[in-house]
N, CA and C atoms of all chains as a GROMACS GRO file, in nm:
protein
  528
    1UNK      N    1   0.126   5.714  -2.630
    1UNK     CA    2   0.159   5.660  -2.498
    1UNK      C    3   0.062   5.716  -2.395
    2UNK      N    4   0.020   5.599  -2.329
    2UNK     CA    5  -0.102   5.705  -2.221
    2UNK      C    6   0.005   5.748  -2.105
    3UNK      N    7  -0.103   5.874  -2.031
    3UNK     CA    8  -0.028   5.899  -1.926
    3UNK      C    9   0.055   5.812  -1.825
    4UNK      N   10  -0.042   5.738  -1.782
    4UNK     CA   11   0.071   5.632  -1.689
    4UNK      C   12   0.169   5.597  -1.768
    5UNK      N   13   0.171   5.536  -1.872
    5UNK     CA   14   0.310   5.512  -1.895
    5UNK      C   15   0.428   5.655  -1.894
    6UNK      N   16   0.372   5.751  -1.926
    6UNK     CA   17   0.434   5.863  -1.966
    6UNK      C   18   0.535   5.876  -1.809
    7UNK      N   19   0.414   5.878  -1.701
    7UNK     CA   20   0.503   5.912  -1.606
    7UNK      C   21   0.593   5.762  -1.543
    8UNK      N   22   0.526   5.684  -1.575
    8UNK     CA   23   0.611   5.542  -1.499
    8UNK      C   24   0.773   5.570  -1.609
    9UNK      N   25   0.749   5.598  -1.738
    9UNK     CA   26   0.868   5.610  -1.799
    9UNK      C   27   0.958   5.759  -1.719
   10UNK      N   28   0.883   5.860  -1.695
   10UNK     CA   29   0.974   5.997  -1.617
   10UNK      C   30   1.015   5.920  -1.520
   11UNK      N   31   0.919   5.836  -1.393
   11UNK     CA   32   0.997   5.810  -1.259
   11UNK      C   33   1.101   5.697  -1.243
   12UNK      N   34   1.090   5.620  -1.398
   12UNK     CA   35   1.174   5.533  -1.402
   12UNK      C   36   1.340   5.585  -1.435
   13UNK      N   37   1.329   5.696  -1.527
   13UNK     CA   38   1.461   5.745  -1.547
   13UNK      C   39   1.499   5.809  -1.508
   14UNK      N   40   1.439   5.890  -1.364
   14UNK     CA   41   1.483   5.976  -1.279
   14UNK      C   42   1.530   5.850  -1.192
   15UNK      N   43   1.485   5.794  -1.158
   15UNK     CA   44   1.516   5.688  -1.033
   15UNK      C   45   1.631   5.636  -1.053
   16UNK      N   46   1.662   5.589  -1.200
   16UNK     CA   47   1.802   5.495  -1.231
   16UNK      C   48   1.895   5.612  -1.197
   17UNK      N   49   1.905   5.669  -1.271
   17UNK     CA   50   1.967   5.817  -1.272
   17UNK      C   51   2.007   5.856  -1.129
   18UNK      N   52   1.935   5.890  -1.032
   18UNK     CA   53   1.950   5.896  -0.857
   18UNK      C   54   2.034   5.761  -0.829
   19UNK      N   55   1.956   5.634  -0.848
   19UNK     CA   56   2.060   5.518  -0.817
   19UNK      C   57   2.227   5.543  -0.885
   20UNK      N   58   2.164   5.505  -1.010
   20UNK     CA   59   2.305   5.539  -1.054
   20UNK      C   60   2.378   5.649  -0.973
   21UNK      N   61   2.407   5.737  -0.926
   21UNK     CA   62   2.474   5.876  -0.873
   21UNK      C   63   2.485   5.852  -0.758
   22UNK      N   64   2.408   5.805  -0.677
   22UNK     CA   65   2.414   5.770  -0.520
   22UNK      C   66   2.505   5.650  -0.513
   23UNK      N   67   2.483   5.519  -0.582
   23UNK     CA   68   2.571   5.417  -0.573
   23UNK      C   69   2.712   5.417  -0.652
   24UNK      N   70   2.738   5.542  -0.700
   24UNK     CA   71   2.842   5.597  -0.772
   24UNK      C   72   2.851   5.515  -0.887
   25UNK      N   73   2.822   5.429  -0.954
   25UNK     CA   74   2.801   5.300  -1.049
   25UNK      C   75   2.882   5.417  -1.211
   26UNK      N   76   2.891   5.547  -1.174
   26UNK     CA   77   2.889   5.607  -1.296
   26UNK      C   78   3.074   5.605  -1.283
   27UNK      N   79   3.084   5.632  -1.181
   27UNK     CA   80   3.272   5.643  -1.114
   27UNK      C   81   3.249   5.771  -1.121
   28UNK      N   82   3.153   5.888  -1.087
   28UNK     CA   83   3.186   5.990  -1.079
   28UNK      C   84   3.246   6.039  -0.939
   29UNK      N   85   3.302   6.129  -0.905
   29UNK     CA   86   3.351   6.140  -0.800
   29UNK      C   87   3.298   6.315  -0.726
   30UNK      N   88   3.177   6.255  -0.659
   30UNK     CA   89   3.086   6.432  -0.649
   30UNK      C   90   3.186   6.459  -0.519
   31UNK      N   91   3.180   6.634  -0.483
   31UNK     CA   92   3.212   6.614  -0.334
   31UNK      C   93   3.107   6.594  -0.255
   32UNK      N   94   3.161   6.545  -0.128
   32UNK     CA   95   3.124   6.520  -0.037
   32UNK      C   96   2.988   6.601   0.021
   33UNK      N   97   2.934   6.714   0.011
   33UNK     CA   98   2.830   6.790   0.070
   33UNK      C   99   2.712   6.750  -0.029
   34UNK      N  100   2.739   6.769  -0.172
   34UNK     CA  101   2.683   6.713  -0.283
   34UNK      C  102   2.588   6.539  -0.284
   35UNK      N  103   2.742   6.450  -0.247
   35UNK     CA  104   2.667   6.312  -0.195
   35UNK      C  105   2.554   6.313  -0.072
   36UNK      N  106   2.592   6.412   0.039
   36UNK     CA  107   2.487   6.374   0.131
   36UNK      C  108   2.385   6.462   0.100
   37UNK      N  109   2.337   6.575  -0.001
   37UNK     CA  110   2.192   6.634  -0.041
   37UNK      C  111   2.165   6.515  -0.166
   38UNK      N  112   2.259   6.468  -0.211
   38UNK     CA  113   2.194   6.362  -0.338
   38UNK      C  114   2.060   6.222  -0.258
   39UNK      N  115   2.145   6.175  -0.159
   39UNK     CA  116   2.093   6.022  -0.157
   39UNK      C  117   1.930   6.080  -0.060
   40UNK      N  118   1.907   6.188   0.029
   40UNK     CA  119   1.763   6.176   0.088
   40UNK      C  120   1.678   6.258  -0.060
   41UNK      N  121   1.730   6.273  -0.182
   41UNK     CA  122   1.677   6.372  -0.267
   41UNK      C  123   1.513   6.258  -0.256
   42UNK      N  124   1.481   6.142  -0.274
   42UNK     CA  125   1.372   6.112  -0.356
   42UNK      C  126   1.226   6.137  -0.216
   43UNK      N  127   1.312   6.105  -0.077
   43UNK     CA  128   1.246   6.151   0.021
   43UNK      C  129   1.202   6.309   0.033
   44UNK      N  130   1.254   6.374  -0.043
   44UNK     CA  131   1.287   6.533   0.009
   44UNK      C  132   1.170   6.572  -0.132
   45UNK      N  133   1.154   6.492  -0.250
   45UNK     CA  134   1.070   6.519  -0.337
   45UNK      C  135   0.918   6.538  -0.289
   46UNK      N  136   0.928   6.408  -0.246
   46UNK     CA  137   0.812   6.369  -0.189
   46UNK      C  138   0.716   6.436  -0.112
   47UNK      N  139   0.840   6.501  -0.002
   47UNK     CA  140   0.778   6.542   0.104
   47UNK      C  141   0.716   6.707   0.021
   48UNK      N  142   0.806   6.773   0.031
   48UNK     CA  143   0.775   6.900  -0.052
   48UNK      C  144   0.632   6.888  -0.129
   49UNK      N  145   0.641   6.777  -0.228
   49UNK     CA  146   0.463   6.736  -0.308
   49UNK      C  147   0.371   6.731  -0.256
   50UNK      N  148   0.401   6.660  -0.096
   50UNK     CA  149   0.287   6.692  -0.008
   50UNK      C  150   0.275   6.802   0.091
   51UNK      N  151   0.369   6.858   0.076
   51UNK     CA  152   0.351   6.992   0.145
   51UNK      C  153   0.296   7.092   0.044
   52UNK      N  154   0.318   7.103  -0.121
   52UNK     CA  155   0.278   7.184  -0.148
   52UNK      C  156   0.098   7.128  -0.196
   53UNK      N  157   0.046   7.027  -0.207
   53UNK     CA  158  -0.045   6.958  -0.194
   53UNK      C  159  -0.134   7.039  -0.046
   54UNK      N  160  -0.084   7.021   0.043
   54UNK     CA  161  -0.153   7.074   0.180
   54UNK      C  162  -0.156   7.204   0.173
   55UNK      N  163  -0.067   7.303   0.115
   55UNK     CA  164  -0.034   7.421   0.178
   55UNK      C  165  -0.177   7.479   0.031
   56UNK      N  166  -0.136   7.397  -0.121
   56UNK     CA  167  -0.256   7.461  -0.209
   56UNK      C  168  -0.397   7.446  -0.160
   57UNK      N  169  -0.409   7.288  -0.115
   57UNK     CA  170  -0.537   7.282  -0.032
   57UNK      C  171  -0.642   7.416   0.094
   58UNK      N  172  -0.531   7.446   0.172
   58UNK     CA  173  -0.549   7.537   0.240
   58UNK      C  174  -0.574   7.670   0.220
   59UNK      N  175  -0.525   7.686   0.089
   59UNK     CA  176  -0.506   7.856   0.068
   59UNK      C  177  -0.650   7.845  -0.046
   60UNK      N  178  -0.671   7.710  -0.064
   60UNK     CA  179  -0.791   7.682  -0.144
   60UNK      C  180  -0.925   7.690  -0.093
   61UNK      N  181  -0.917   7.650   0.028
   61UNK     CA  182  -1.039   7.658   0.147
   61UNK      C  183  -1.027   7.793   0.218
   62UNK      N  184  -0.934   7.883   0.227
   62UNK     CA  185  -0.900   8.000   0.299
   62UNK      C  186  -0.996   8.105   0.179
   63UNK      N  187  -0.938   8.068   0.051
   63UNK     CA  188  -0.963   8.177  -0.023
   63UNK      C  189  -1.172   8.171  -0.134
   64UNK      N  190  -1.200   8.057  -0.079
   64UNK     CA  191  -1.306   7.997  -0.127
   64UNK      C  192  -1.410   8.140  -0.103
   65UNK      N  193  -1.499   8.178  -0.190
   65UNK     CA  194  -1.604   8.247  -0.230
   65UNK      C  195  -1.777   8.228  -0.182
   66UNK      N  196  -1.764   8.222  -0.044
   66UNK     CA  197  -1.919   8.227   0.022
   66UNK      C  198  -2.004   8.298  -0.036
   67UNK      N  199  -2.136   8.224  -0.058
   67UNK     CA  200  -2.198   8.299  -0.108
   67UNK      C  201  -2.354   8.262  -0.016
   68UNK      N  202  -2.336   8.382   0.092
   68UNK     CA  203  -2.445   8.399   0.214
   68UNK      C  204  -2.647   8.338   0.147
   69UNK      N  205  -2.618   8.436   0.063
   69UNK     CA  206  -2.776   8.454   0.037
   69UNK      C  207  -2.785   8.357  -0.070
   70UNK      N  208  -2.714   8.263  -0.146
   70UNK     CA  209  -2.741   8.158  -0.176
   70UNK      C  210  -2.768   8.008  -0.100
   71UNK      N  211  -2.684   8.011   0.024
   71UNK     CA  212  -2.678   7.946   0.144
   71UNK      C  213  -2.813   7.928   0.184
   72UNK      N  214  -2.840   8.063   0.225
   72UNK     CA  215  -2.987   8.063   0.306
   72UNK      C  216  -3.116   8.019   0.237
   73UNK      N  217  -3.084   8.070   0.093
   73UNK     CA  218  -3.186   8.008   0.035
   73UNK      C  219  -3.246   7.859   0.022
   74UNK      N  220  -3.086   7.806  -0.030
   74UNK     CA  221  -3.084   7.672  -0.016
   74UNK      C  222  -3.175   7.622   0.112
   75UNK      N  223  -3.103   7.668   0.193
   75UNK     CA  224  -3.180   7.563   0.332
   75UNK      C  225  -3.346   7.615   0.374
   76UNK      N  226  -3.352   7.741   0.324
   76UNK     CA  227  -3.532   7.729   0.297
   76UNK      C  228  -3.601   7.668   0.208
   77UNK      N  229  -3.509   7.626   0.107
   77UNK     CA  230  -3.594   7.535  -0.010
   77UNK      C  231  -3.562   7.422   0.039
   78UNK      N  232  -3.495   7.381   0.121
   78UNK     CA  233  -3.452   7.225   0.204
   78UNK      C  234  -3.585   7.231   0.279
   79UNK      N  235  -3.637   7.312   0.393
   79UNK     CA  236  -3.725   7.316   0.488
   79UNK      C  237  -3.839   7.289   0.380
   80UNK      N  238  -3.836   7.394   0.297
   80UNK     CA  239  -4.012   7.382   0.206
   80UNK      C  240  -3.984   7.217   0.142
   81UNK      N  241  -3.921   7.170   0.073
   81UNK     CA  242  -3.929   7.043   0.025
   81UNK      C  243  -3.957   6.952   0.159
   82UNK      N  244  -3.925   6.969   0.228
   82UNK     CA  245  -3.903   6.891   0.384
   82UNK      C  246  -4.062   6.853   0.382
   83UNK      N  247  -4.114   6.979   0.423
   83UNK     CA  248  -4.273   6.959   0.449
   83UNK      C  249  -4.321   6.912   0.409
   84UNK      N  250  -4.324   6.970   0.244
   84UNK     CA  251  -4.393   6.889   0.145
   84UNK      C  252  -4.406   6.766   0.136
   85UNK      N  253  -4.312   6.680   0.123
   85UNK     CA  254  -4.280   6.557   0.109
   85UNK      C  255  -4.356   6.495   0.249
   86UNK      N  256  -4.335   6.538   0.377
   86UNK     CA  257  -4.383   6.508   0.486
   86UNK      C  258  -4.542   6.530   0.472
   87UNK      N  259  -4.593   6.612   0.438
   87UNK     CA  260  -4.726   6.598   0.438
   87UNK      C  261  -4.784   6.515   0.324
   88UNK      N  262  -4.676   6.485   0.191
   88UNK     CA  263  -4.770   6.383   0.097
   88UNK      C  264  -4.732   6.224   0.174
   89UNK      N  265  -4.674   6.196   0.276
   89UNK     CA  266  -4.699   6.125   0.326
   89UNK      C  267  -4.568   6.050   0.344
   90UNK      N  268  -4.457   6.051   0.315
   90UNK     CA  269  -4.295   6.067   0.340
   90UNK      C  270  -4.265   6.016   0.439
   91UNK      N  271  -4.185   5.903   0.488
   91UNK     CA  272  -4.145   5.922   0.652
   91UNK      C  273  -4.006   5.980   0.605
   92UNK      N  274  -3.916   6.024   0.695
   92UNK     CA  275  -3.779   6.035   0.706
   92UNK      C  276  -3.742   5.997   0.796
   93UNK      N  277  -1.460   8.620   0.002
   93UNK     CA  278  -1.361   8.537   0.038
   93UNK      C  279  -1.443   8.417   0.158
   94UNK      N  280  -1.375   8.294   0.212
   94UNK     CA  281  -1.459   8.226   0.278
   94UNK      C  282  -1.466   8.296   0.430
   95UNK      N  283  -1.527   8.264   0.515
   95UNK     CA  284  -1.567   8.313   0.653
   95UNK      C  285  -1.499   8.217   0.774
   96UNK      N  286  -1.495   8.293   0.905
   96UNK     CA  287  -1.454   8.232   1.026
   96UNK      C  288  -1.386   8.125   0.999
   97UNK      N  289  -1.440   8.015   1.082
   97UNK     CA  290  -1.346   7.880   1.089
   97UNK      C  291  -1.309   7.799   0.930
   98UNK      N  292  -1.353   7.839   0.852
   98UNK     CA  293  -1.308   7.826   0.714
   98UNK      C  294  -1.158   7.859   0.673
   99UNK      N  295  -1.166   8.041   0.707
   99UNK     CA  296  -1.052   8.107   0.686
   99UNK      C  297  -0.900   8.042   0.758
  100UNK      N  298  -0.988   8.064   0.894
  100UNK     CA  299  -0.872   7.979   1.038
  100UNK      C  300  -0.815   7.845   0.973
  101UNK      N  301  -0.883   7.747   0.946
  101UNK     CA  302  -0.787   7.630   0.931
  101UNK      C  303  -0.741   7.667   0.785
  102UNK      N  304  -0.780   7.730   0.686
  102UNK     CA  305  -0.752   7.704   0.535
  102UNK      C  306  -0.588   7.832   0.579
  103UNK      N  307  -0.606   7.900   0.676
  103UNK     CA  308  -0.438   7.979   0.663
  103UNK      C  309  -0.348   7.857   0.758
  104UNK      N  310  -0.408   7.808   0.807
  104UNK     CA  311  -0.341   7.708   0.945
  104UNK      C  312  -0.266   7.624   0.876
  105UNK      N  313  -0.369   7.555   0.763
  105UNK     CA  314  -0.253   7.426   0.689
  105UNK      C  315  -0.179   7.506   0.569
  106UNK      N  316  -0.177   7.612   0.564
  106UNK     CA  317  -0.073   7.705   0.409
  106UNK      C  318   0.075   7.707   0.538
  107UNK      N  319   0.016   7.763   0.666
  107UNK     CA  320   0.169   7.745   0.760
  107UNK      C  321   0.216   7.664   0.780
  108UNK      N  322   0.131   7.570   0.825
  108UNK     CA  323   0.186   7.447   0.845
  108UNK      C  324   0.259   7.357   0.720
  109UNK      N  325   0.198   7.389   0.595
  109UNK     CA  326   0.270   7.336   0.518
  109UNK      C  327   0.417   7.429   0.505
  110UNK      N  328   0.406   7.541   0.502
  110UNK     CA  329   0.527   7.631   0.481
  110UNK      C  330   0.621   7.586   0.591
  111UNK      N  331   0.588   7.567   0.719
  111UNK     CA  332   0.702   7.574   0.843
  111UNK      C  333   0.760   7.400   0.774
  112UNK      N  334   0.706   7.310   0.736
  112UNK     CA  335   0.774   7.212   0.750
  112UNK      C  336   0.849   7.204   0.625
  113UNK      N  337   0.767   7.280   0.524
  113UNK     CA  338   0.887   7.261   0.413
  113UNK      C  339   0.981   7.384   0.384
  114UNK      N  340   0.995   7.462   0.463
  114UNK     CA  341   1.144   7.534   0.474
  114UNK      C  342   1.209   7.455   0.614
  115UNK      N  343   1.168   7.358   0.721
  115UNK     CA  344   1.283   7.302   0.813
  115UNK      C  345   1.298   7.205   0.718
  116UNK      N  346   1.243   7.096   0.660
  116UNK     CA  347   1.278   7.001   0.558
  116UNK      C  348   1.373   7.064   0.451
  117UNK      N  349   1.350   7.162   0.398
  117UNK     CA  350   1.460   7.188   0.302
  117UNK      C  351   1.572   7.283   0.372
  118UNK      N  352   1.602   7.333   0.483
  118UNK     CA  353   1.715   7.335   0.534
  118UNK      C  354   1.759   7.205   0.562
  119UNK      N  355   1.679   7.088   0.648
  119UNK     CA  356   1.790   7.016   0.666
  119UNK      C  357   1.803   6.925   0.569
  120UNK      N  358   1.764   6.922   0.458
  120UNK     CA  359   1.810   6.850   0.376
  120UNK      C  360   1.915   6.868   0.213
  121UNK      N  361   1.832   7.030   0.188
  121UNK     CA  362   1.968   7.056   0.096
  121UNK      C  363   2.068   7.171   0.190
  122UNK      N  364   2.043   7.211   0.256
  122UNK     CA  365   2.118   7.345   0.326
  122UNK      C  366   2.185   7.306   0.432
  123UNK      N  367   2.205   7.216   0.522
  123UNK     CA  368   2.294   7.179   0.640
  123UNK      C  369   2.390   7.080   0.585
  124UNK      N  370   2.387   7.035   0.489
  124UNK     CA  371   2.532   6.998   0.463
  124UNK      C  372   2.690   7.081   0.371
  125UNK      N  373   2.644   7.238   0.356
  125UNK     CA  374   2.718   7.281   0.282
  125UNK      C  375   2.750   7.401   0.400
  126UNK      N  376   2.684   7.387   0.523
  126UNK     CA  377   2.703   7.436   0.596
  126UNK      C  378   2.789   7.379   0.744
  127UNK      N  379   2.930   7.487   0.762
  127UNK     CA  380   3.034   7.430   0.808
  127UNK      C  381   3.021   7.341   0.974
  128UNK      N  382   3.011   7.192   0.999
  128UNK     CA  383   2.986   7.117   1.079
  128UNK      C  384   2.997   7.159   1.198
  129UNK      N  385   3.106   7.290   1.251
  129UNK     CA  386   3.091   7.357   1.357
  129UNK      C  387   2.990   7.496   1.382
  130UNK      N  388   2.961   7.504   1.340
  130UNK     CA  389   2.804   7.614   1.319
  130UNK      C  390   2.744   7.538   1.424
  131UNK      N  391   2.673   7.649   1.504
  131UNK     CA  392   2.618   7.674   1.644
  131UNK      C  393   2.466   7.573   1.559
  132UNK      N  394   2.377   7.613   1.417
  132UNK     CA  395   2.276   7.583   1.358
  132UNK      C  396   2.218   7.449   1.342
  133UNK      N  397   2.321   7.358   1.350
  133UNK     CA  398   2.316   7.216   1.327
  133UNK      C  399   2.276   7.132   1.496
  134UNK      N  400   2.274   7.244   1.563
  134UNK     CA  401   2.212   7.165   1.710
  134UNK      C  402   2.042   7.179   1.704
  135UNK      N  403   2.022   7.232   1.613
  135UNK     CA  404   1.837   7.268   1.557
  135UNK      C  405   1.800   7.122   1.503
  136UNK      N  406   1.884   7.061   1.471
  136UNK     CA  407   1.862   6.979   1.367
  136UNK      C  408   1.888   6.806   1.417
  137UNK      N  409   1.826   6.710   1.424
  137UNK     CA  410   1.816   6.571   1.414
  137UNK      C  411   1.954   6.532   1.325
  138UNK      N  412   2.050   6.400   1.369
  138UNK     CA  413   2.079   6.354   1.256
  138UNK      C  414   2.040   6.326   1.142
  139UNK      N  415   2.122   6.297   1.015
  139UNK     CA  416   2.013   6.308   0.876
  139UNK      C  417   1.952   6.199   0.841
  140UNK      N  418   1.979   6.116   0.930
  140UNK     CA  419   1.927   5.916   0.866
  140UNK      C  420   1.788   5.949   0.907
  141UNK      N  421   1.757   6.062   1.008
  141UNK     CA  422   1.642   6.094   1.063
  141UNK      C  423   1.550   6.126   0.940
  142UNK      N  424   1.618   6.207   0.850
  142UNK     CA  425   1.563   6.293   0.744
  142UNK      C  426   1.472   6.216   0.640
  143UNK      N  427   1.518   6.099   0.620
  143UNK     CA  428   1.461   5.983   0.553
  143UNK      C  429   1.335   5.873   0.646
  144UNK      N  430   1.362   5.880   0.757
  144UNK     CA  431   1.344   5.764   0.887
  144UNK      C  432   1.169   5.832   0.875
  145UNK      N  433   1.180   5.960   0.922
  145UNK     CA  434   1.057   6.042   0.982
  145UNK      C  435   0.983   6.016   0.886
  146UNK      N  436   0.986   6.080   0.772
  146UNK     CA  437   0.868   6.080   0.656
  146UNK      C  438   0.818   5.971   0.603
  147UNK      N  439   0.919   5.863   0.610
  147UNK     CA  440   0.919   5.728   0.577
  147UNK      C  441   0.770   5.652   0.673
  148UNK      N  442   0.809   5.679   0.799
  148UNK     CA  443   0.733   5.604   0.932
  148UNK      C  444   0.625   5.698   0.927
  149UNK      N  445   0.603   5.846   0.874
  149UNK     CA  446   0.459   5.871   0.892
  149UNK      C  447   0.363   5.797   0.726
  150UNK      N  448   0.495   5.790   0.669
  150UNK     CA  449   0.360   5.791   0.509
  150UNK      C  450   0.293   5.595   0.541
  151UNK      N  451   0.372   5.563   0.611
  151UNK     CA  452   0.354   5.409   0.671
  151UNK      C  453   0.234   5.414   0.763
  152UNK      N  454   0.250   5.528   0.858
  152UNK     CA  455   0.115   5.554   0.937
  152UNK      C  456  -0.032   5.576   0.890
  153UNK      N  457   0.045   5.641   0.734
  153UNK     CA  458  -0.102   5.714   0.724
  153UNK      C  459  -0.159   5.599   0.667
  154UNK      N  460  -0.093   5.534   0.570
  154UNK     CA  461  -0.102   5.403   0.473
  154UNK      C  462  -0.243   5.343   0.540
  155UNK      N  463  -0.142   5.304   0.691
  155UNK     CA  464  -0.233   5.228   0.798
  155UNK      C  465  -0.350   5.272   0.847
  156UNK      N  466  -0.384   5.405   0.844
  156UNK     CA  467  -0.485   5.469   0.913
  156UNK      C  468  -0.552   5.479   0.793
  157UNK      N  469  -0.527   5.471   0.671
  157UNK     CA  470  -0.668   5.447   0.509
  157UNK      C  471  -0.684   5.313   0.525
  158UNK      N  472  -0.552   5.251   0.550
  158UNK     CA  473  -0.652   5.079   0.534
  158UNK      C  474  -0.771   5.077   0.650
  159UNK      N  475  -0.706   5.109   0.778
  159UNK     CA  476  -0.835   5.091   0.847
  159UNK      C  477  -0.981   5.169   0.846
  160UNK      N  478  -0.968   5.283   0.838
  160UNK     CA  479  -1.013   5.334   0.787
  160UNK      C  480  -1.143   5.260   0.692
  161UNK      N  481  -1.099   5.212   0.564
  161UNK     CA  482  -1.166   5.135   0.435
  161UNK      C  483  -1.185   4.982   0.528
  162UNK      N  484  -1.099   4.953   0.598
  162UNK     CA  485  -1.166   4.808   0.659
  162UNK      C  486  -1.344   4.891   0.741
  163UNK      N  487  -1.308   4.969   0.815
  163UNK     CA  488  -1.376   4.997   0.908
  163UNK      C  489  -1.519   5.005   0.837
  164UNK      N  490  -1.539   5.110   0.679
  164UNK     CA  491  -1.642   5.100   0.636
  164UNK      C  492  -1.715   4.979   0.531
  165UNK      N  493  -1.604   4.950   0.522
  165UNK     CA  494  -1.626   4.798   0.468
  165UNK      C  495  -1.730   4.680   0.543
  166UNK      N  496  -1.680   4.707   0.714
  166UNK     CA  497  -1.739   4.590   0.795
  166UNK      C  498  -1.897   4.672   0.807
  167UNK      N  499  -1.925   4.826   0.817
  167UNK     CA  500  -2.021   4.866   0.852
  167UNK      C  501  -2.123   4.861   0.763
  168UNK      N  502  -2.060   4.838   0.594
  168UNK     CA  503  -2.189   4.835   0.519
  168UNK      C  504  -2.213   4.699   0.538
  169UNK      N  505  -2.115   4.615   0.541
  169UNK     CA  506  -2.139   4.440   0.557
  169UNK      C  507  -2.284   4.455   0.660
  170UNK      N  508  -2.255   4.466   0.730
  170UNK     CA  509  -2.350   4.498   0.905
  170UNK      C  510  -2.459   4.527   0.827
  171UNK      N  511  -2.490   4.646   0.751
  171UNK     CA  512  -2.600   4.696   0.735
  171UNK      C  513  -2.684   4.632   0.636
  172UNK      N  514  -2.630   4.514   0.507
  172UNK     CA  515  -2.643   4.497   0.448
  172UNK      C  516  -2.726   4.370   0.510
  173UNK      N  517  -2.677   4.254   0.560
  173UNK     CA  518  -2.675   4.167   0.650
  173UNK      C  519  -2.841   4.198   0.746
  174UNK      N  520  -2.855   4.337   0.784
  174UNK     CA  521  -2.970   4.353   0.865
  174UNK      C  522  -3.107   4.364   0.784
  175UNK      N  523  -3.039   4.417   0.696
  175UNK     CA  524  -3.169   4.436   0.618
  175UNK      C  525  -3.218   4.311   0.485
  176UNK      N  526  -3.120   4.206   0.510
  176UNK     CA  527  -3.170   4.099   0.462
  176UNK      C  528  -3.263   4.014   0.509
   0.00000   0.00000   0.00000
C-alpha cells in the first residue's frame, strides 16, 4: 500500500470514528464536558500540527550552525568569478 | 549556533507557536471540565469561536497562496510575452 493510501486509510477511520461519537450514531451516552472537547477535536488537531510545524521551524532557524569564514569566502569567490567573467567579456 | 536577527525571529516563532498552542489547548480541552462559574472563562471567546477562528484564517491563507501563484503566474506570462 503506498503512503497516501496508508494515510487517506488512518484519516478516514479516525474521521468516521469522530463522526460517529459526535453524532452519537453509536447510542453512546458520553458526559457532557467530554461531548464539548470531542466535536472541535479535528480543528484542535490541526491547529496544534501547525503550531508544532512553526514552533520546529523556528527553533530550526534559531539553532542553525553559521559558519562565518565559510560565508566570507564564498562571497570572495563570488567577487573573483564576478570579474573574471566580466573581463572575458560577460555582460550581467 | 545562528547569529542576530536569525536567532530573534527563529525564538519569536518557537513563542509564538507555544503562546497559541497552550491558549488553544486550554480553551479547547481544559475549559469545559472547568466549573462554568470560574472567574477563568471571561479570558476566553465562546467555543463556536474555537472552530470559526482557525477555520477563517486557514481560508485566508488558502487565498493569499492562490494569489500569490496567480500573481507569479501573470509575471512570467509578461516576461515571456516580451521577449518574444
Amino acid at each position: 500500500m503506498t503512503k497516501l493510501a496508508q494515510w487517506l486509510w488512518g484519516l478516514a477511520i479516525l474521521g468516521s470514528t469522530w463522526a460517529a461519537l459526535t453524532t452519537g450514531a453509536l447510542g453512546l451516552e458520553l458526559p457532557l464536558s467530554c461531548q464539548e472537547v470531542l466535536w472541535p477535536l479535528p480543528a484542535y488537531l490541526l491547529v496544534s500540527a501547525g503550531c508544532y510545524a512553526l514552533g520546529t521551524v523556528g527553533y530550526r532557524v534559531a539553532t542553525f550552525h553559521d559558519c562565518e569564514d565559510a560565508a566570507r569566502e564564498l562571497q570572495s569567490q563570488i567577487q573573483e568569478a564576478r570579474a573574471d567573467l566580466a573581463r572575458r567579456g560577460l555582460r550581467f | 549556533m545562528a547569529t542576530g536577527t536569525d536567532q530573534v525571529v527563529g525564538l519569536g516563532l518557537v513563542a509564538v507557536s507555544l503562546i497559541i498552542f497552550t491558549y488553544y489547548t486550554a480553551w479547547v480541552i481544559l475549559l469545559p471540565f472547568i466549573d462554568s462559574q470560574h472567574v477563568i472563562h471571561k479570558y476566553f471567546l465562546p467555543r463556536a469561536y474555537a472552530v470559526a477562528i482557525p477555520l477563517a484564517a486557514g481560508l485566508l491563507l488558502l487565498l493569499f497562496v492562490g494569489l500569490f501563484i496567480t500573481y507569479v503566474m501573470l509575471k512570467s506570462e509578461r516576461v515571456t510575452k516580451k521577449t518574444q
